[in-house]
KESETOR-338219 format. One record per residue (C-alpha): x, y, z; residue number from 0; residue in three letters. Coordinates in Angstrom, 3 decimals. Layout:
BEGIN
u,v,w,i,aa
X,Y,Z,NUM,ALA .
...
END
This chain:
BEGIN
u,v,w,i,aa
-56.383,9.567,-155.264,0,UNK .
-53.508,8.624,-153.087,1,UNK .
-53.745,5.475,-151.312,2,UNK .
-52.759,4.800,-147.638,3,UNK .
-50.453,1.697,-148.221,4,UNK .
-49.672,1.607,-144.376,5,UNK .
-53.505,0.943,-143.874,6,UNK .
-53.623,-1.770,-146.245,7,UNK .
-50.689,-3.167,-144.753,8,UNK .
-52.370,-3.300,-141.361,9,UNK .
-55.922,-4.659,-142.930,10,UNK .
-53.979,-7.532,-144.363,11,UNK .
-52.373,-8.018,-141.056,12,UNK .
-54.905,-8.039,-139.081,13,UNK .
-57.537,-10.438,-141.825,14,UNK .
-54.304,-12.850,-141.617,15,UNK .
-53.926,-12.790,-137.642,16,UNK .
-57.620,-13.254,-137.240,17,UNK .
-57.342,-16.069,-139.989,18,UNK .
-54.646,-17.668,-137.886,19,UNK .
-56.514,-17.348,-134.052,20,UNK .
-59.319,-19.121,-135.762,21,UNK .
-57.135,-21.951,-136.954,22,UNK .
-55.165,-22.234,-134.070,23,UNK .
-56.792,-21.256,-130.684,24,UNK .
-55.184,-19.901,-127.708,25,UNK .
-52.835,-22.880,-125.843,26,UNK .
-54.553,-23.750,-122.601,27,UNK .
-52.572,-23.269,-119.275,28,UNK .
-51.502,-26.526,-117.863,29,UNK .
-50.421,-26.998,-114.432,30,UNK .
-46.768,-28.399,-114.582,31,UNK .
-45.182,-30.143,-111.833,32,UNK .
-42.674,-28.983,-109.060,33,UNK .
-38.486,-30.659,-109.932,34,UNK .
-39.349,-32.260,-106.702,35,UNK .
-42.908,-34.100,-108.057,36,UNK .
-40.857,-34.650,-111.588,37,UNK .
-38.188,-36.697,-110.085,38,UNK .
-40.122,-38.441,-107.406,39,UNK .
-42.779,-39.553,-110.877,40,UNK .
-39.925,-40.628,-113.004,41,UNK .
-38.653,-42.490,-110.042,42,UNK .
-42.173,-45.103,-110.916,43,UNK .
-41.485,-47.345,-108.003,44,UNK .
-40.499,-46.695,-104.726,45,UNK .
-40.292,-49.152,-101.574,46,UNK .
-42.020,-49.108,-97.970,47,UNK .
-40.226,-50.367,-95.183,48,UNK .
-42.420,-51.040,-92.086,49,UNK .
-40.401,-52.282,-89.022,50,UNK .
-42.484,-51.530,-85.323,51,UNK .
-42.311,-53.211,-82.078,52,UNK .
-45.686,-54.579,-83.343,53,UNK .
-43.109,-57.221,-85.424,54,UNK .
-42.142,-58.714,-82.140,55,UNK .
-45.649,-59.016,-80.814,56,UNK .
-46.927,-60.350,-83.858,57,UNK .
-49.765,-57.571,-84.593,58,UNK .
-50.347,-54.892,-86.987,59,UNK .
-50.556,-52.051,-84.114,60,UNK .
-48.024,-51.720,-81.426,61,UNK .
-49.924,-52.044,-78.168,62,UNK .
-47.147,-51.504,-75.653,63,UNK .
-46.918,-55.614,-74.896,64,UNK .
-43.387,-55.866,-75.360,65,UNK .
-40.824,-54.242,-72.998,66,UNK .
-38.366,-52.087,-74.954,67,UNK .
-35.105,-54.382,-73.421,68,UNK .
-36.334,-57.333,-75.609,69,UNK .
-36.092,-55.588,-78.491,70,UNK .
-33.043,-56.520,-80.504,71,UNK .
-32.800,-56.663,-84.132,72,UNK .
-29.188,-58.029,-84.436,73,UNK .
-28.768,-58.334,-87.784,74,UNK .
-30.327,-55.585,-88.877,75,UNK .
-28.443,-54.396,-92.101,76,UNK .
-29.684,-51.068,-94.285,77,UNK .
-27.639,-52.573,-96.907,78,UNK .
-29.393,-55.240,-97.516,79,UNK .
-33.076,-53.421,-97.209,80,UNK .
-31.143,-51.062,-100.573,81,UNK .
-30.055,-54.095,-102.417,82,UNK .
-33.642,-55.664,-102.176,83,UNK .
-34.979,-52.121,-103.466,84,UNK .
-32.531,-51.951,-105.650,85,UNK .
-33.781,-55.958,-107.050,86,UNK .
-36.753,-54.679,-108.203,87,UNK .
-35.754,-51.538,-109.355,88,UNK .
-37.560,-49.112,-106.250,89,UNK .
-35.337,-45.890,-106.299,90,UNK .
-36.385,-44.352,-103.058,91,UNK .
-37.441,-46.356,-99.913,92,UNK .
-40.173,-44.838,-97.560,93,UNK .
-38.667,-45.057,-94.138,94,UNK .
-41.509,-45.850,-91.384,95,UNK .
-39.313,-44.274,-88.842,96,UNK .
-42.693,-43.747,-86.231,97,UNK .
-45.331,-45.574,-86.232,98,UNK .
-49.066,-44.895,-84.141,99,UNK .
-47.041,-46.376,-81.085,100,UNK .
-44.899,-43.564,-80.675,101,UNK .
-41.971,-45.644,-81.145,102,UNK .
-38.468,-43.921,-82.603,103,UNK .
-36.069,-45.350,-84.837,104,UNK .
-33.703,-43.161,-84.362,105,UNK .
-31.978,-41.269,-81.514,106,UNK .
-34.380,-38.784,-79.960,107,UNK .
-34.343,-36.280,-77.477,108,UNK .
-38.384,-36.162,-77.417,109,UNK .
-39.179,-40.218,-75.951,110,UNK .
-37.592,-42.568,-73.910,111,UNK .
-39.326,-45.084,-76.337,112,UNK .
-36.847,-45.213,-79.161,113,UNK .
-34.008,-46.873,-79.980,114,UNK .
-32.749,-45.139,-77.129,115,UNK .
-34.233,-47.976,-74.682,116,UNK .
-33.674,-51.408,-76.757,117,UNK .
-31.389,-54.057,-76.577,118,UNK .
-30.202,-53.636,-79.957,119,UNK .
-26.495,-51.829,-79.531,120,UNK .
-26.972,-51.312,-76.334,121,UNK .
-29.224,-47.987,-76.927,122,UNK .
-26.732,-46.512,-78.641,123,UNK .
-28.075,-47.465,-82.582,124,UNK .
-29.793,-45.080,-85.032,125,UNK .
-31.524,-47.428,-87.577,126,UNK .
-32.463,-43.494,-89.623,127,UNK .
-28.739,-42.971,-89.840,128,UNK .
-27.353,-46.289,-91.032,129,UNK .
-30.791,-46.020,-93.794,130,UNK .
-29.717,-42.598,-94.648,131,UNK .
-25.776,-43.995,-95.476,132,UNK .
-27.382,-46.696,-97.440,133,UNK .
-29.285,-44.755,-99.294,134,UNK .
-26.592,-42.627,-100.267,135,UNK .
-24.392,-45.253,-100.856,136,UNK .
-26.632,-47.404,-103.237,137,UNK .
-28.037,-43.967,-104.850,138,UNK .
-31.351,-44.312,-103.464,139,UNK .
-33.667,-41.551,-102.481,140,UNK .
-34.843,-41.357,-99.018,141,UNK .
-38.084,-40.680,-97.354,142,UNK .
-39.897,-40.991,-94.036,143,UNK .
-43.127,-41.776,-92.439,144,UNK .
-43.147,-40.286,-88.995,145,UNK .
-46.735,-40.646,-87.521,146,UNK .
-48.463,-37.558,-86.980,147,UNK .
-49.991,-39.002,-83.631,148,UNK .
-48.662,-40.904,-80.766,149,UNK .
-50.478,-43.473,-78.510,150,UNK .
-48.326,-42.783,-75.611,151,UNK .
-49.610,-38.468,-75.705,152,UNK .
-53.125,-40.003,-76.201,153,UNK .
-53.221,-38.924,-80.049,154,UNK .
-54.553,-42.576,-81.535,155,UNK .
-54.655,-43.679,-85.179,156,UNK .
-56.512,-41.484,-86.959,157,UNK .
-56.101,-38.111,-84.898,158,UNK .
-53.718,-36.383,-87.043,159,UNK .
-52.255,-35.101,-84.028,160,UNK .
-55.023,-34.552,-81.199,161,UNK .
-54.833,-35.741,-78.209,162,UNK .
-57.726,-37.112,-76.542,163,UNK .
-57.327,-34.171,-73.896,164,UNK .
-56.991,-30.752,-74.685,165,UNK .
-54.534,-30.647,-72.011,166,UNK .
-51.813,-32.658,-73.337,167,UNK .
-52.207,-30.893,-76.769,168,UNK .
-49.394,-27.723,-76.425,169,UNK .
-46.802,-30.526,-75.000,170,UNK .
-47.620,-33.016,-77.930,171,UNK .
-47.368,-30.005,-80.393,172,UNK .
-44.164,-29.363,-79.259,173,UNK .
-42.494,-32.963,-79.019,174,UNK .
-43.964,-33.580,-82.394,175,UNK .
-42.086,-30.009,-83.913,176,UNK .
-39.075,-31.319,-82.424,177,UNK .
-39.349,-34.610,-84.187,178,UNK .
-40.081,-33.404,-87.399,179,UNK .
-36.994,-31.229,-86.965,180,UNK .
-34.481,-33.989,-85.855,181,UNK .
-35.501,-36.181,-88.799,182,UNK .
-35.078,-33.543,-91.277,183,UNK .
-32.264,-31.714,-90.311,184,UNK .
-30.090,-35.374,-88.878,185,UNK .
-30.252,-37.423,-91.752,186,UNK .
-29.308,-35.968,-94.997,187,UNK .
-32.327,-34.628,-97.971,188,UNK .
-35.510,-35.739,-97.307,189,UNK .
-37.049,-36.536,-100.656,190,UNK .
-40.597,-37.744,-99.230,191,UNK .
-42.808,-37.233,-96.291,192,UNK .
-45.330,-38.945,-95.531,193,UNK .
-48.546,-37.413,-92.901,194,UNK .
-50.853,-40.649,-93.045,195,UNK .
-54.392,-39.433,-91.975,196,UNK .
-53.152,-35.449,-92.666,197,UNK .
-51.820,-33.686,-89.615,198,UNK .
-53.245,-30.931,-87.260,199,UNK .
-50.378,-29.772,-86.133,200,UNK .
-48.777,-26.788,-87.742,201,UNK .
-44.919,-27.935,-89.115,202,UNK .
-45.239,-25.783,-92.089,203,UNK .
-42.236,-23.540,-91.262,204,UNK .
-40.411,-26.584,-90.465,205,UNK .
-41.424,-28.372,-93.925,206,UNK .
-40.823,-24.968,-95.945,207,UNK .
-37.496,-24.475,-94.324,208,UNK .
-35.833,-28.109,-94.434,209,UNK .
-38.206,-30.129,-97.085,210,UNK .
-38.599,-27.814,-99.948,211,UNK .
-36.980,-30.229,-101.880,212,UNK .
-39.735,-33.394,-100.833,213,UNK .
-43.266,-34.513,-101.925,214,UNK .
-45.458,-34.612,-98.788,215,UNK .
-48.769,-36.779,-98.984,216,UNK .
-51.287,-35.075,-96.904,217,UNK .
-51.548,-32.521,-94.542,218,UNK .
-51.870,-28.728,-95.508,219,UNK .
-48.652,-28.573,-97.402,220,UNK .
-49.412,-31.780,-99.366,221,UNK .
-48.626,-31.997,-103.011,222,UNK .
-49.468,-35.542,-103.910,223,UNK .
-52.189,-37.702,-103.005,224,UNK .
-52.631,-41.284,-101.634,225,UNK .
-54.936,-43.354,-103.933,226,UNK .
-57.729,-44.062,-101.963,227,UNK .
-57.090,-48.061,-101.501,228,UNK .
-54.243,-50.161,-100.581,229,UNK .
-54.512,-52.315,-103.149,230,UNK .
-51.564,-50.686,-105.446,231,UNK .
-53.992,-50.098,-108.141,232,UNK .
-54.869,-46.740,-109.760,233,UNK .
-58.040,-45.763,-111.594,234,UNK .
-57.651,-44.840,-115.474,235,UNK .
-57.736,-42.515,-116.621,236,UNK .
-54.975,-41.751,-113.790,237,UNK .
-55.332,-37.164,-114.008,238,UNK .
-52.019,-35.279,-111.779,239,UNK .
-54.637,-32.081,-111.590,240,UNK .
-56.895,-31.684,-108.388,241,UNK .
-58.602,-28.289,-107.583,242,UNK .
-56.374,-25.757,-105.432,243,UNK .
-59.494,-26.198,-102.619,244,UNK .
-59.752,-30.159,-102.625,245,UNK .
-55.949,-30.559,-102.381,246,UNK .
-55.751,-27.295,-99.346,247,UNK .
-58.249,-29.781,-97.239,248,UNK .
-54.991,-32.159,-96.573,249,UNK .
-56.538,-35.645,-97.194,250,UNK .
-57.881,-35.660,-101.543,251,UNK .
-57.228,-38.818,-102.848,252,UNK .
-57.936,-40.036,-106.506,253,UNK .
-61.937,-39.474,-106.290,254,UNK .
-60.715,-36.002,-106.553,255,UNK .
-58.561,-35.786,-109.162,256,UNK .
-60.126,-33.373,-112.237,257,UNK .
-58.033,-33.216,-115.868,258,UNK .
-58.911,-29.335,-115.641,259,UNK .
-57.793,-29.149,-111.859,260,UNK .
-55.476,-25.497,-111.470,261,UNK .
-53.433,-28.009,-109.071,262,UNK .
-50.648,-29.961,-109.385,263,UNK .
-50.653,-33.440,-107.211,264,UNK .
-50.326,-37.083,-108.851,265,UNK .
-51.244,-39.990,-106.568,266,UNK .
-49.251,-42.957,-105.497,267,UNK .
-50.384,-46.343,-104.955,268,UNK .
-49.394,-47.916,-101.653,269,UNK .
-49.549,-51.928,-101.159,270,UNK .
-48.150,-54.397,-98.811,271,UNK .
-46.272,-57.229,-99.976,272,UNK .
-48.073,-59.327,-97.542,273,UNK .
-51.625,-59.287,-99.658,274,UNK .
-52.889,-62.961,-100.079,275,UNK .
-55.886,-64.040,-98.012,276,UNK .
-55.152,-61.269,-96.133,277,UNK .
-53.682,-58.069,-95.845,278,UNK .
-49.986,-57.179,-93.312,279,UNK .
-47.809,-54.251,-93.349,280,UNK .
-45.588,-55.524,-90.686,281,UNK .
-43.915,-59.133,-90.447,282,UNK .
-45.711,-61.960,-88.820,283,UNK .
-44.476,-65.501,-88.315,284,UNK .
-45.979,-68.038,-90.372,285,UNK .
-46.910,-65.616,-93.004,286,UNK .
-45.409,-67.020,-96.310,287,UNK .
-48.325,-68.321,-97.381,288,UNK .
-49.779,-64.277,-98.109,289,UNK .
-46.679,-63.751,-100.421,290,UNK .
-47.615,-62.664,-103.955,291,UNK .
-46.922,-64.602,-107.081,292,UNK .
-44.708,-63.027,-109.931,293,UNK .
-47.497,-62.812,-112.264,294,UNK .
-49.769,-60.649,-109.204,295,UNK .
-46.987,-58.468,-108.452,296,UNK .
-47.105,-57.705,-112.851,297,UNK .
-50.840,-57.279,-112.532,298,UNK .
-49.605,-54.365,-109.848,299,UNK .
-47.434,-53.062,-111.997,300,UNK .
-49.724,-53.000,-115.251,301,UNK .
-52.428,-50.539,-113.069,302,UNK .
-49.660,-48.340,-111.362,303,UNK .
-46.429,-47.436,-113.202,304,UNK .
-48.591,-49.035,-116.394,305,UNK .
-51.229,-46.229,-115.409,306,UNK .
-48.908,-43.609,-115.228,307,UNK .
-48.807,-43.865,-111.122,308,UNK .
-45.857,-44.348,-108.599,309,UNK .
-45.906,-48.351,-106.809,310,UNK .
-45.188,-48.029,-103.408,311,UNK .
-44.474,-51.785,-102.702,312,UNK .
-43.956,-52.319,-98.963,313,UNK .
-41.163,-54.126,-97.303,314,UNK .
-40.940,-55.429,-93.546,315,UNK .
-37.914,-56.870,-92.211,316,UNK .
-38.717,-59.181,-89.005,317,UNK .
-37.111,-59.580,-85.716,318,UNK .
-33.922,-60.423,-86.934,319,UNK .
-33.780,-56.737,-88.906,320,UNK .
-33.229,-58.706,-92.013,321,UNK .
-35.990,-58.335,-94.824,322,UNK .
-36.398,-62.216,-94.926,323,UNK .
-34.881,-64.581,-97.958,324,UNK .
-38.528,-65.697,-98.810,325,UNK .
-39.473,-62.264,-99.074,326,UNK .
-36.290,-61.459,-101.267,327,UNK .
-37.021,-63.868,-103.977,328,UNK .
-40.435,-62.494,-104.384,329,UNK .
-38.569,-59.250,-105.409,330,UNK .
-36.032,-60.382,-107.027,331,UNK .
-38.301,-62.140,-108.965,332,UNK .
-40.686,-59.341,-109.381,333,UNK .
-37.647,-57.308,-110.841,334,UNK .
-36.675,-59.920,-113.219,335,UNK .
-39.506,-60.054,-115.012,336,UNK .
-40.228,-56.162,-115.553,337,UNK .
-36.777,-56.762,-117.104,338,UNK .
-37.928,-59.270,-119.436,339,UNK .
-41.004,-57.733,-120.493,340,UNK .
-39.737,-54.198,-120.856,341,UNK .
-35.521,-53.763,-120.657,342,UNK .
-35.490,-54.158,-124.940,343,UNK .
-37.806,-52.562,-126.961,344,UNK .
-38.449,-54.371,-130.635,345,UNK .
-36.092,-53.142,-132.804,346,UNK .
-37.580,-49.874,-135.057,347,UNK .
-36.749,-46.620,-136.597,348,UNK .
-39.127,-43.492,-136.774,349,UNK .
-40.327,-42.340,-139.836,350,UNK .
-38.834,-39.246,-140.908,351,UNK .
-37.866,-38.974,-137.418,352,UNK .
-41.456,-38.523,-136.355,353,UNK .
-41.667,-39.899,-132.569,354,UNK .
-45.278,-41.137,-133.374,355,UNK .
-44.082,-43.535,-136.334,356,UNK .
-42.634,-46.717,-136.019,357,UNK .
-41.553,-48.608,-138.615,358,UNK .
-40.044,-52.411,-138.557,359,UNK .
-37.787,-53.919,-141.559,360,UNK .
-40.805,-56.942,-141.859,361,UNK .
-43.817,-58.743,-140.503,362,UNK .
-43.365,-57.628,-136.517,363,UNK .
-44.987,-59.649,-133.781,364,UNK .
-46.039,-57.380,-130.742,365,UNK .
-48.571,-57.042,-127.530,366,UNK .
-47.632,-54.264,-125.693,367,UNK .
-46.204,-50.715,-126.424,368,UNK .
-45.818,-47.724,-124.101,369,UNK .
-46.133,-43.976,-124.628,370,UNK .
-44.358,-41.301,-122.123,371,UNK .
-45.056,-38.084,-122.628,372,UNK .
-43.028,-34.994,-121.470,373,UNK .
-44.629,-34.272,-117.918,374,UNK .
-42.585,-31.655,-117.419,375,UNK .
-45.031,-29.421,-119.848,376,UNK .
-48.120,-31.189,-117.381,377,UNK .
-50.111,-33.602,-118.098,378,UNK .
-51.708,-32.618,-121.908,379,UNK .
-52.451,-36.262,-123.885,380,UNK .
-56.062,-36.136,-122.843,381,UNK .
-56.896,-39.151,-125.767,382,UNK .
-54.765,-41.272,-127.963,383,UNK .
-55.150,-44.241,-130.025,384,UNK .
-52.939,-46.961,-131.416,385,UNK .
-52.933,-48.385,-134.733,386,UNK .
-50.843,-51.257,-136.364,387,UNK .
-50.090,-51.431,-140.051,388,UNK .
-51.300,-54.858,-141.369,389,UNK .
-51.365,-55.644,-145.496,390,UNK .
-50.741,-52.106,-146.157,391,UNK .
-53.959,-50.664,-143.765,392,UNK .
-54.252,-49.346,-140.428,393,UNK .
-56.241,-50.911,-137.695,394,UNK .
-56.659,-49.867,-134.508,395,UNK .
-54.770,-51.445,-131.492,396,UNK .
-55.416,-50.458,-128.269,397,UNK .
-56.627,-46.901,-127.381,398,UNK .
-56.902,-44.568,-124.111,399,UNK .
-57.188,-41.144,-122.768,400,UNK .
-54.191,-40.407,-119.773,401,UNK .
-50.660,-40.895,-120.760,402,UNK .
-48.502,-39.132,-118.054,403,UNK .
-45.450,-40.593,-117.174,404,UNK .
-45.766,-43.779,-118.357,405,UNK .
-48.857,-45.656,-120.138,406,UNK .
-48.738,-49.392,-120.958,407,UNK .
-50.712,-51.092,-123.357,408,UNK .
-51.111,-54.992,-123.386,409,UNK .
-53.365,-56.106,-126.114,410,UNK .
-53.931,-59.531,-128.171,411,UNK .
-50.288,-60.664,-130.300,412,UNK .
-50.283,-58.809,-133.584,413,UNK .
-48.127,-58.999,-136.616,414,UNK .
-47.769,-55.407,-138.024,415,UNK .
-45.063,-53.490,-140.582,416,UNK .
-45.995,-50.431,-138.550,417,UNK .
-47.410,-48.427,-135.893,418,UNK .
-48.764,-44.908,-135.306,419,UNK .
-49.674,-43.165,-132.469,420,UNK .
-52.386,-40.445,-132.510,421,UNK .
-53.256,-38.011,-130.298,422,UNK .
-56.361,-37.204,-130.786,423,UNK .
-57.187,-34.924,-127.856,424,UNK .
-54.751,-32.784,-126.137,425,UNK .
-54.385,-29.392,-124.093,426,UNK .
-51.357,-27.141,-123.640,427,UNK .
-48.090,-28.476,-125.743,428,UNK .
-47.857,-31.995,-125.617,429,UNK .
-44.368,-33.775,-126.377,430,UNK .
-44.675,-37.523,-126.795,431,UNK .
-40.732,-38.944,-124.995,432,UNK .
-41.707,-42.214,-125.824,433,UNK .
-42.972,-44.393,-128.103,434,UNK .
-42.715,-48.115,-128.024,435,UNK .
-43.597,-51.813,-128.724,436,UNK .
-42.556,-55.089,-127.545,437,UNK .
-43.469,-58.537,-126.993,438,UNK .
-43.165,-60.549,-124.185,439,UNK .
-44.523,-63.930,-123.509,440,UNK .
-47.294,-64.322,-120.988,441,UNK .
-46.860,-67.053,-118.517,442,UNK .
-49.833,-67.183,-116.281,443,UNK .
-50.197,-68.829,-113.209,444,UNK .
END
């Protein structure tokens, strides 16, 4: 009897391959982000800067009180706006270059109320052009905020873009294309736009052609979200994923996010400075008294960046164009003590180079660690938990499910020889970046 070796071959290959799909199913797709989305998440803090003619009148909506000619920021100075973004380590600074108003910042050909009409330089200043040189020159990123509406064409907050009468709404269309155009073709790369309250207005071509490089938050060519609040705080778990159809409608926020979405778009977590007993995106005299302390601003940062969100902290100059000294110390401040906290991890080594193993040469004292993982492959960590060696046994830490970018844990002092991290739910091909523990002292207020 002769046997067919080939056959056998192929029966053993085939018992073996079925033996190995059982053991190890089939990877799940992940949706990965964009290089634009990757950068602007690894940037983890970003700055607003909200300067209107509603400064000089004191309000938190420009309602036309002011004449233009007594507008006149003298000292305004970009540089300094970077170096306070710079203080508490922001990397890109969110430009609010038109506000519901209609007001420009910069020079326009579309409105006579701009820059073009204010003391300040005698018309001839272009506060998006000296931001944009900052920025370059301080190696920030640069975004802008350019209302999607405009009081003045009868499109009010809110409108996206419609004006009150259908008359008016071919001209508006067409001032508003131009604008969009002059800020993104004037000033350098555009790494952020923001549409707040989506926009009706078609700019696609104009967004696919000069911003291909930015995030946008809302609108149809949106691909991240705002959080829902403006309170700085994200939910956890914190999921990047959205469905395709939520994120197409131009306005999903976090209620929408789904770990299994086929979309890509993480949120970010807007907040003004201005937040005690109140609530002020643009400067008011007499308004100290709302400025954060240190230890509220670290409560921010805990359920953002902590969550695995981007913090976008406002800023607002006042009448003098200068971001005001009060307002600097709070961020310097602010920055100083991430620094503390986080700048120096306790000193470790990995066992046998395994990222999720930490040794320590003795009896370790630690409250927080973070885990990063590679975002790049999506968002896969879907649960994890923590565990400290104490007397030779492991006990469990802390524990979560979203990881993302960044996740911090703050938990009660422990003294452990080790820690491991496991994952204990995943999809696609996680890759844990980081893996870390400190202690820092808690001072509260």
């Amino acid at each position: 009897m002769k046997v067919n070796l080939r056959l056998i071959s192929l029966a053993v290959v085939l018992i073996l391959g079925s033996g190995l799909l059982l053991a190890q199913p089939a990877v799940q797709k992940v949706p990965v982000p964009t290089p634009a989305q990757l950068r602007y998440q690894q940037y983890e803090q970003i700055m607003f800067l909200c300067l209107d003619p509603c400064t000089w009148q004191g309000r938190e909506y420009d309602n036309h009180s002011i004449a233009p000619n007594r507008i006149n920021p003298a000292q305004l100075n970009t540089d300094q706006w970077c170096a306070v973004a710079q203080s508490w380590g922001a990397r890109l600074i969110l430009f609010v270059a038109k506000h519901t108003g209609g007001f420009c910042w910069w020079q326009t050909q579309t409105s006579d109320y701009s820059v073009r009409s204010i003391s300040w330089r005698n018309g001839k200043g272009d506060v998006l052009s000296d931001l944009s040189a900052s920025c370059r020159k301080f190696g920030l990123g640069l975004g802008i905020y350019v209302y999607p509406g405009d009081e003045t064409w009868g499109a009010g907050i809110g409108s996206g873009g419609k004006t009150t009468d259908p008359a008016k709404q071919d001209g508006y269309n067409k001032v508003f294309r131009q604008q969009m155009t002059e800020v993104l073709t004037n000033y350098g790369p555009i790494q952020e736009v923001w549409f707040d309250g989506s926009c009706i207005i078609d700019v696609n071509d104009i967004l696919l052609k000069y911003a291909s490089d930015a995030v946008i938050l809302q609108g149809p060519m949106a691909n991240i979200r705002w959080v829902g609040n403006e309170d700085g705080i994200a939910p956890y778990p914190n999921w990047y994923t959205v469905s395709r159809q939520d994120l197409a409608g131009g306005v999903s926020t976090a209620v929408h996010s789904d770990p299994n979405g086929d979309a890509y778009a993480p949120v970010e977590m807007d907040v003004p400075l201005l937040k005690v007993n109140g609530h002020k995106w643009f400067w008011a005299p007499n308004s100290d008294n709302m400025l954060p302390s240190t230890e509220q601003l670290m409560d921010l940062y805990y359920q953002s960046v902590g969550r695995g969100g981007v913090l976008l902290l406002n800023s607002t100059p006042d009448t003098t164009g200068l971001i005001p000294a009060s307002h600097v110390k709070v961020y310097a401040d602010f920055g100083k003590e991430i620094t503390r906290r986080f700048a120096e991890p306790l000193p470790s080594f990995k066992k046998g180079g395994n990222p999720k193993v930490l040794l320590f040469a003795g009896p370790t004292l630690l409250n927080h660690v973070i885990i990063q993982e590679n975002i790049a492959n999506g968002q896969c960590i879907r649960k994890y938990i923590v565990e400290g060696e104490v007397d030779g046994k492991f006990e469990k830490l802390c524990e979560g499910s979203s990881v993302g970018q960044k996740r911090i844990d703050f938990f009660e002092p422990k003294t452990v020889t080790g820690l491991r991290l496991i994952i204990a739910e995943s999809v696609g091909k996680p890759e844990v970046l980081c893996f870390s523990a400190y202690y820092a002292e808690i001072i509260l207020p």
